[in-house]
ZALOPA-849707 format. One line per 2 residues: number of its first residue (from 1); for each residue x, y, z of N, C-alpha, C, O. Coordinates in pm, whole numbers. Example, Ala and Ser with C-alpha at 12.3 -4.5 7.8 and 13.67 -1.06 7.14 Angstrom:
<semis>
1) 1319,-569,780,1230,-450,780,1320,-330,780,1424,-332,846; 1285,-225,708,1367,-106,714,1290,3,787,1341,114,804
</semis>
This chain:
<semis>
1) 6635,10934,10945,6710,10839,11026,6704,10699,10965,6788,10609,10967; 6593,10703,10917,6567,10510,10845,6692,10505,10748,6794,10438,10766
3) 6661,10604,10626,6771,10611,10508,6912,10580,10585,6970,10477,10552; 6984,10678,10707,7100,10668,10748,7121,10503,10808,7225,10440,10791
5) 7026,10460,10864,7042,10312,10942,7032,10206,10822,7090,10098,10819; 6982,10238,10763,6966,10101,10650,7153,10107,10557,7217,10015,10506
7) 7191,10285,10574,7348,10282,10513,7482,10168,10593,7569,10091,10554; 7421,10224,10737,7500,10184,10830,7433,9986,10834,7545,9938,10849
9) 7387,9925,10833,7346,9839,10837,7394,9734,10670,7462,9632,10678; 7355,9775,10573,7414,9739,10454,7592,9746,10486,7664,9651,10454
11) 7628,9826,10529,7788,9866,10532,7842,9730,10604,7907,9655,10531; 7818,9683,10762,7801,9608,10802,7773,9441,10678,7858,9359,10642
13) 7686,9446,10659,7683,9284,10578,7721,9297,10461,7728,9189,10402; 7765,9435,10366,7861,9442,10235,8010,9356,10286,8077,9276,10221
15) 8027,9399,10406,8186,9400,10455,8192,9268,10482,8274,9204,10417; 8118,9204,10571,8085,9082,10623,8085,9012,10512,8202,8973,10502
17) 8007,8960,10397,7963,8918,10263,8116,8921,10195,8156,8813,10152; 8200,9028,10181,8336,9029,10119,8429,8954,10240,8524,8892,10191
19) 8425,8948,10349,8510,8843,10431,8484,8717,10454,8583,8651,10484; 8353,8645,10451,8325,8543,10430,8397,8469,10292,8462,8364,10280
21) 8354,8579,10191,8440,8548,10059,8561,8491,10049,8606,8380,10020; 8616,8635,10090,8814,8586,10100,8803,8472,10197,8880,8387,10154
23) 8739,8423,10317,8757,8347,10394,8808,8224,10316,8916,8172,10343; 8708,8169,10194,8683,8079,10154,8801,8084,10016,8874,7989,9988
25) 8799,8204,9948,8876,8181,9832,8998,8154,9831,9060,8086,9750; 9064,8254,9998,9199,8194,9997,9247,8041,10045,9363,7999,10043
27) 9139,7975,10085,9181,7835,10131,9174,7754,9943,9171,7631,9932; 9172,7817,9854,9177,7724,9722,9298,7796,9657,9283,7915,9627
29) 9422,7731,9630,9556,7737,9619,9572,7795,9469,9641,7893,9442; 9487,7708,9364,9483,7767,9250,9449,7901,9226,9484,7956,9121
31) 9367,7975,9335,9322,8087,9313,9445,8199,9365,9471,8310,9318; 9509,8127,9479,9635,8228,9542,9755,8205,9426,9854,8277,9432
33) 9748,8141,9361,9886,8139,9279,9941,8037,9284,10020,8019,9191; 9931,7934,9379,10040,7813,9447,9950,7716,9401,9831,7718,9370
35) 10087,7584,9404,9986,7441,9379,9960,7407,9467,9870,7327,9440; 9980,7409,9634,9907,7332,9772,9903,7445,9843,9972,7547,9837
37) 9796,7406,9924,9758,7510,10079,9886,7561,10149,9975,7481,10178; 9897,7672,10172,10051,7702,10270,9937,7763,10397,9821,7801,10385
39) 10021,7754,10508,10002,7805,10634,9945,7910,10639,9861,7936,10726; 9986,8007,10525,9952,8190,10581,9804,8152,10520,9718,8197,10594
41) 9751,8085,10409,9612,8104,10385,9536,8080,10472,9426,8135,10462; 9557,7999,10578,9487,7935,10683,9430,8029,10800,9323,8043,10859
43) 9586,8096,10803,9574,8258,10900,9440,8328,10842,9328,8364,10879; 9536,8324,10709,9415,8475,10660,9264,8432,10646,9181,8519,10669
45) 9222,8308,10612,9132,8257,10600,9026,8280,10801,8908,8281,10835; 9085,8286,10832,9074,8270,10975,9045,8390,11055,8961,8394,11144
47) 9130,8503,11012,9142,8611,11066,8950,8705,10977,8884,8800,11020; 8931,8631,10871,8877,8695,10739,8734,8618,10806,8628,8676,10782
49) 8729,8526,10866,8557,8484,10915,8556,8557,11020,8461,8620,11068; 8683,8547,11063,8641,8612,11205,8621,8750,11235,8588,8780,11349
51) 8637,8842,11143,8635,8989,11099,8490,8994,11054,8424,9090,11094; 8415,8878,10957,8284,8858,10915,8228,8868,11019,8169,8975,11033
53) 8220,8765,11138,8165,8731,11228,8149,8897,11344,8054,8927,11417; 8248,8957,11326,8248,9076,11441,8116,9167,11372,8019,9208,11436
55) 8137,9185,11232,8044,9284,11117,7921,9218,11210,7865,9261,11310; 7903,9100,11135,7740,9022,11155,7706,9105,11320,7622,9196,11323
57) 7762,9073,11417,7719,9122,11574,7718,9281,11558,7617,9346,11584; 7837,9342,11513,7772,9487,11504,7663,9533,11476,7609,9636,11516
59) 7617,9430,11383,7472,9451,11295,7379,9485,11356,7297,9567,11315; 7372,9390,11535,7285,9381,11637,7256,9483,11688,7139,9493,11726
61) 7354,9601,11709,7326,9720,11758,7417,9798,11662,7540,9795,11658; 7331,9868,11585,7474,9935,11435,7473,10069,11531,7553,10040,11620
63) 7435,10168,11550,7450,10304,11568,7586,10242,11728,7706,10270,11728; 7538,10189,11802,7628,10178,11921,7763,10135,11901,7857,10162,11977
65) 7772,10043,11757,7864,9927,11744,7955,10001,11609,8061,9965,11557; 7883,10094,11586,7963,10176,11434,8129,10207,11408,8185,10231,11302
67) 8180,10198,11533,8320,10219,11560,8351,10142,11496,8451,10174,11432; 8307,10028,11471,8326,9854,11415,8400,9877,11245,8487,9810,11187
69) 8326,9995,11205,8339,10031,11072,8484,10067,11049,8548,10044,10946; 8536,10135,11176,8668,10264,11108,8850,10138,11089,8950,10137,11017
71) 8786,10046,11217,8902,9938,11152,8886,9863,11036,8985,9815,10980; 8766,9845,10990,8738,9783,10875,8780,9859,10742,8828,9822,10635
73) 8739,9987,10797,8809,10034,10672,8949,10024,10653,8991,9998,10540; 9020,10040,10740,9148,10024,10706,9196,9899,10689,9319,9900,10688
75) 9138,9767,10672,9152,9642,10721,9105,9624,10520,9137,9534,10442; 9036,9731,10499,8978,9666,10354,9051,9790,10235,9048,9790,10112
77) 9106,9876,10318,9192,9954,10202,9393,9875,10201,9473,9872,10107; 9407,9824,10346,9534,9770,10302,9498,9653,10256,9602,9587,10246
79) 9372,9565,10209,9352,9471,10127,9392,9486,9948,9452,9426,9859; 9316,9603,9971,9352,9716,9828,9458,9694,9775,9468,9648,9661
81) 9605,9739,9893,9684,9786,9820,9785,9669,9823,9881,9658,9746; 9748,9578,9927,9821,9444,9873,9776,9384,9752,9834,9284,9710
83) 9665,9441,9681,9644,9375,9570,9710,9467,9448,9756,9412,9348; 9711,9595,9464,9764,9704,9385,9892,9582,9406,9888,9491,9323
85) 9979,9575,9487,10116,9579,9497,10147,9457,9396,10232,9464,9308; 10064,9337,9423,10115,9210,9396,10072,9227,9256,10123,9154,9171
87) 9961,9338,9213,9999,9337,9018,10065,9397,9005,10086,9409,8885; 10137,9469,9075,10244,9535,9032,10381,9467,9036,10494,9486,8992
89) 10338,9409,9085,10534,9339,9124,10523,9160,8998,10622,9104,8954; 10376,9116,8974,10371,9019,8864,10332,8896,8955,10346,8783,8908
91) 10293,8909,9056,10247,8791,9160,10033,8777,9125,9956,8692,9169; 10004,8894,9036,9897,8879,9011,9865,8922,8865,9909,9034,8840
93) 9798,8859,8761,9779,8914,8623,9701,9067,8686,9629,9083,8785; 9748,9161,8587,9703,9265,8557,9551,9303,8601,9513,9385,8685
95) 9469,9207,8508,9332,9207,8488,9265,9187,8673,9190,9258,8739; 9339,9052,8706,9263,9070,8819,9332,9120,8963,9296,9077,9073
97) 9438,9217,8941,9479,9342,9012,9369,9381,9017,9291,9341,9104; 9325,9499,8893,9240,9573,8884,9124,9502,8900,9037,9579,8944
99) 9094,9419,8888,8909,9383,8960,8916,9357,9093,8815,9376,9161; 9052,9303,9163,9035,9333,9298,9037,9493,9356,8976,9534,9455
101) 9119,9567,9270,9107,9674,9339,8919,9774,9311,8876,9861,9386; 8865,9733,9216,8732,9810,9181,8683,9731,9289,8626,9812,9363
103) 8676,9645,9327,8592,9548,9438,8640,9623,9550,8554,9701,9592; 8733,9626,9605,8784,9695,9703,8715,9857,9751,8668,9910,9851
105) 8744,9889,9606,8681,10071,9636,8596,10079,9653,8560,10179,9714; 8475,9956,9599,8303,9975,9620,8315,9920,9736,8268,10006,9810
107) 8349,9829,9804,8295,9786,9949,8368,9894,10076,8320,9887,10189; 8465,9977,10054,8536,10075,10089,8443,10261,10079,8430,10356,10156
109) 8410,10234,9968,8277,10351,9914,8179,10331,10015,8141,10421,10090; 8112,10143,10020,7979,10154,10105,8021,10179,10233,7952,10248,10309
111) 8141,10123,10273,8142,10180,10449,8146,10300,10471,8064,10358,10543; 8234,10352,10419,8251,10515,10413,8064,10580,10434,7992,10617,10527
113) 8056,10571,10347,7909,10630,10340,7816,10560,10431,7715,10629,10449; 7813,10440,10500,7750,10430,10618,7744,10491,10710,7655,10553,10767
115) 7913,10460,10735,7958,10571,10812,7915,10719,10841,7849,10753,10940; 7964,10811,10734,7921,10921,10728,7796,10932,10750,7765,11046,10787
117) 7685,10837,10741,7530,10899,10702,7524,10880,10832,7450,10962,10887; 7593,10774,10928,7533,10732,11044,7570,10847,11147,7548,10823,11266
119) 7611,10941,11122,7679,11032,11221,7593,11157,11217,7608,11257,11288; 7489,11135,11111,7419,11246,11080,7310,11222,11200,7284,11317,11273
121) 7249,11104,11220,7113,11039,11324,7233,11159,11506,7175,11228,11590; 7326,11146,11503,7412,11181,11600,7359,11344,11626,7306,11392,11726
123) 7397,11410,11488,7408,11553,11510,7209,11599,11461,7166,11714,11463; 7141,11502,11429,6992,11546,11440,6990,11617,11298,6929,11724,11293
125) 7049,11571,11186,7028,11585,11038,6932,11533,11011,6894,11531,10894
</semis>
């Protein structure tokens, strides 16, 4: 049960740790592509602490709060593929398409597998 809680618990502040991130990177314009701040970074910047902030409290009770995980995942695979998309379409160099998307699959890998391990403490694995 320790091994499964420490999965589910890491999963939690991996996810948290990558939204704090974006919180911050998309409010710097040079990094989105543009020369000044536009409106939507502000959103996303916003929506992205505050997604941190839900992780961090799940943390408080992980086995009760684990549900927390299954929107995240999907919250961090259509992160993915907006990044797939925008190297694909030339809104992002190549290179860092693909390092957003390897970043993506490992913090996507650790929830998954929190997940999964945490369901095992459930069925008495």
């Amino acid at each position: 049960m320790k091994s499964e809680l420490r999965w589910l618990r890491a999963s939690y502040w991996v996810a948290a740790a990558a939204d704090f991130a974006i919180a911050v990177l998309v409010l710097i314009p040079e990094r989105m592509g543009v020369a000044d701040y536009v409106y939507p970074m502000g959103l996303m910047a916003a929506a992205a602490f505050s997604w941190g902030v839900l992780l961090v409290a799940a943390d408080r009770k992980p086995l009760e709060r684990r549900w927390v995980l299954l929107p995240t995942m999907l919250v961090v695979a259509l992160l993915g593929g907006v990044a797939v998309h925008a190297g694909s379409v030339g809104l992002l160099p190549a290179s860092r398409a693909v390092t957003t998307s390897v970043v993506t699959a490992t913090v996507l890998l650790v929830l998954i597998l929190g997940y999964r391990r945490s369901r095992a403490v459930d069925r008495g694995d």
